[in-house]
C-alpha positions in Angstrom: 68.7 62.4 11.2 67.9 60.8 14.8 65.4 62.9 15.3 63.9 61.2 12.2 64.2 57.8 12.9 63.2 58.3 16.2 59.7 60.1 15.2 59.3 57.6 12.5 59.8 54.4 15.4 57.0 56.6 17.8 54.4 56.7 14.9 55.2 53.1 14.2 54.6 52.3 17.9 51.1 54.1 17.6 50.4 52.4 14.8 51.1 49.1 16.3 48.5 49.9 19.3 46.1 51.0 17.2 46.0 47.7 15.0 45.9 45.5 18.2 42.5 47.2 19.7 40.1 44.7 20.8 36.3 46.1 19.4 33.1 45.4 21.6 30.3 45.0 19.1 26.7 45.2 20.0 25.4 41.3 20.3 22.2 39.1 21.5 21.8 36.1 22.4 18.5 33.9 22.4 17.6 30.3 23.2 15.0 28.0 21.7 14.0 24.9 23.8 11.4 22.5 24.0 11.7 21.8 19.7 10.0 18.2 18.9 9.6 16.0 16.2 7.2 14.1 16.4 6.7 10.3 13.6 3.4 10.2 11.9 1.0 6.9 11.8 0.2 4.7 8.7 -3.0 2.5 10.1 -4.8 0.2 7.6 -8.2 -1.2 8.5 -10.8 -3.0 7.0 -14.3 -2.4 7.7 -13.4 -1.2 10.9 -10.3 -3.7 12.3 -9.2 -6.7 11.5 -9.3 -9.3 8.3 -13.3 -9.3 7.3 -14.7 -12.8 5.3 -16.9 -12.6 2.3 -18.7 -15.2 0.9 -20.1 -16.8 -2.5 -22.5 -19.3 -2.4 -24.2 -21.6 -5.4 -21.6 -20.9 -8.0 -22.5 -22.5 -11.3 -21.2 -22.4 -15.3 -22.0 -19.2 -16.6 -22.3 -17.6 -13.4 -22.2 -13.7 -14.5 -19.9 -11.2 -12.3 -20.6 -11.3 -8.6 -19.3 -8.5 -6.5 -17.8 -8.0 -3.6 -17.0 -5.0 -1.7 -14.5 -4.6 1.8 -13.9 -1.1 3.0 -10.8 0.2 4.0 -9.5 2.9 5.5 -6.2 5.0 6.3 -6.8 5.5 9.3 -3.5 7.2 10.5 -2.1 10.7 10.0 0.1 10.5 7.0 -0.7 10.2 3.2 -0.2 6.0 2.2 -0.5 3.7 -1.0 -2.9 0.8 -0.9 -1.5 -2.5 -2.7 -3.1 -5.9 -2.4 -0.1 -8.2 -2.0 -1.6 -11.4 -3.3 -4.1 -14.6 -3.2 -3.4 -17.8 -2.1 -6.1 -20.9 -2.5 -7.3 -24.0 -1.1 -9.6 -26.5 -3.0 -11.8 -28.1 -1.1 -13.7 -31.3 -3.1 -16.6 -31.2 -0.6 -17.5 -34.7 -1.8 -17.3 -36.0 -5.2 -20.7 -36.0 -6.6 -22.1 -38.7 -9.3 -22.5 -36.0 -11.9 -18.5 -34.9 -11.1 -17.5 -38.7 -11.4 -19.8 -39.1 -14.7 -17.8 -36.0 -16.0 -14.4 -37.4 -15.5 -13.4 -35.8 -11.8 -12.0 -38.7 -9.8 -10.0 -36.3 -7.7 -11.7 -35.9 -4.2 -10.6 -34.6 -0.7 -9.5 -31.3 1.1 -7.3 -30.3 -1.9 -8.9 -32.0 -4.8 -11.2 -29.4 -6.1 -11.2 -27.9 -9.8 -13.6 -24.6 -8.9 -10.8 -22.3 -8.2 -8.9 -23.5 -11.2 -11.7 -22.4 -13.2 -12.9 -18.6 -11.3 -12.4 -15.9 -13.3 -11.8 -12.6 -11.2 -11.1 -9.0 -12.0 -9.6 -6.7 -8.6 -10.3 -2.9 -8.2 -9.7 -0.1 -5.6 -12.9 2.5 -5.8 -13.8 5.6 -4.9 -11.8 8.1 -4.0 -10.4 10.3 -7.3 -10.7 7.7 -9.5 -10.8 3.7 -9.6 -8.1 1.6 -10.2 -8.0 -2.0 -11.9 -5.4 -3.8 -10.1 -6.0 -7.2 -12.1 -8.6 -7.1 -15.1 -10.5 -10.3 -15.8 -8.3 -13.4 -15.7 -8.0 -16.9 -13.8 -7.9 -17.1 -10.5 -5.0 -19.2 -10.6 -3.1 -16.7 -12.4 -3.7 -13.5 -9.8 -1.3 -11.3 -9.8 -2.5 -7.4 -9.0 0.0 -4.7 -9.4 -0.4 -1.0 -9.1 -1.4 0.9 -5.9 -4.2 3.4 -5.1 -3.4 6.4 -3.2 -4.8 7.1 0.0 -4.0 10.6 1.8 -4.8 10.4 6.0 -8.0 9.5 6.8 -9.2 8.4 3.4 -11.8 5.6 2.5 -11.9 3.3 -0.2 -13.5 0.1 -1.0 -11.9 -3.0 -2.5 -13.9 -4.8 -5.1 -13.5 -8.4 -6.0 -15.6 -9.7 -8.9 -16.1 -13.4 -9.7 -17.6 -15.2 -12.5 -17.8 -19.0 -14.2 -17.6 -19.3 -17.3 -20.1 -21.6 -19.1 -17.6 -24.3 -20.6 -16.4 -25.5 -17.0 -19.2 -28.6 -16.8 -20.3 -30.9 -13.5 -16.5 -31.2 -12.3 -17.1 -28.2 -9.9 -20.3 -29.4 -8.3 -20.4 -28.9 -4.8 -16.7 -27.7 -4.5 -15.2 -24.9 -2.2 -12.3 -22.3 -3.2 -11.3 -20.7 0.0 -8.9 -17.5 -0.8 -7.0 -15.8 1.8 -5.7 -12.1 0.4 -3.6 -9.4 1.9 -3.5 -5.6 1.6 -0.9 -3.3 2.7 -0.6 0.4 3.1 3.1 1.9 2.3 4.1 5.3 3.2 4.2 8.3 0.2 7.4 9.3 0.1 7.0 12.5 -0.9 3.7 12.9 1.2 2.2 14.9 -1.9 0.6 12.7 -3.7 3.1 12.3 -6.5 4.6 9.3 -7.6 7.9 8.4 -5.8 11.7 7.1 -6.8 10.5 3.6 -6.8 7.1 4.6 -8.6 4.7 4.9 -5.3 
């Protein structure tokens, strides 16, 4: 019976080794260096650089639709949205004229003009895939464009602007001046395909 136990305690010592063995697998090792990440650029410019003036001159009633075009251009290396962000207006009288004071205008000085009050003026983005109305015909004095027109890196576009008088407005804009000062932006795609984004760009 010792003879058994002890054979049985000598195969359970061999046992024991064997489970304990340390393996030494083939392996490799490699090392990658010099990874970057480099940001892209989103560079709006109009006709070249810069904010670029356009002009109207000798408005009258019943003036039809004048256009106006300013190019744009993405001129960085990711894909963008165009948006105009808004007008604002200054009313210049220029001089109250006879006619204007025969008409009922006794308002005169740098902010007593009526000619913006009474513009009418639709806002598009063109070319590119397809043209978008940002703000059909309406008043002036109620401009409020919304939308955005996609523009992918290195893309061109034009902004129009379209003005017209219509023929009920009378002498009481005679000689007046309706500066507008307007602003664009370019916002990043999100998704950078094209599509439209969580919040709708």
């Amino acid at each position: 019976m010792m003879k058994i136990l002890k054979s049985l305690g000598l195969i359970g010592a061999v046992v024991a080794v064997a489970g304990g063995a340390t393996y030494a697998y083939f392996s490799d090792t490699e090392t990658s260096s010099g990874n970057t990440i480099a940001a892209g650029t989103l560079d709006l410019q109009m006709s070249g650089e810069g904010t670029v003036p356009f002009s109207v001159t000798d408005a009258y009633p019943g003036m039809p639709a004048v256009k106006r075009l300013v190019h744009v251009k993405n001129a960085g290396s990711i894909n963008g949205h165009l948006q105009f962000t808004g007008a604002t207006v200054s009313n210049d009288e220029n001089g109250l004229k006879e006619p204007e004071s025969s008409d009922g205008d006794s308002t005169d000085g740098a902010s007593g003009g009526e000619l913006c009050a009474n513009l009418e003026v639709q806002v598009s983005f063109v070319g590119g895939a397809s043209d978008v109305v940002l703000y059909p015909w309406g008043s002036l004095a109620a401009l409020n464009p919304t939308g955005d027109a996609l523009m992918p890196a290195a893309a061109e576009r034009d902004l129009k602007v379209e003005f017209r008088v219509p023929g009920t407005v009378g002498n009481t804009i005679q000689s007046d001046i309706c500066g507008i000062n307007y602003g664009l932006k370019l916002v990043q795609d999100v998704n950078q395909d094209g599509t439209a984004d969580e919040d709708g760009h």
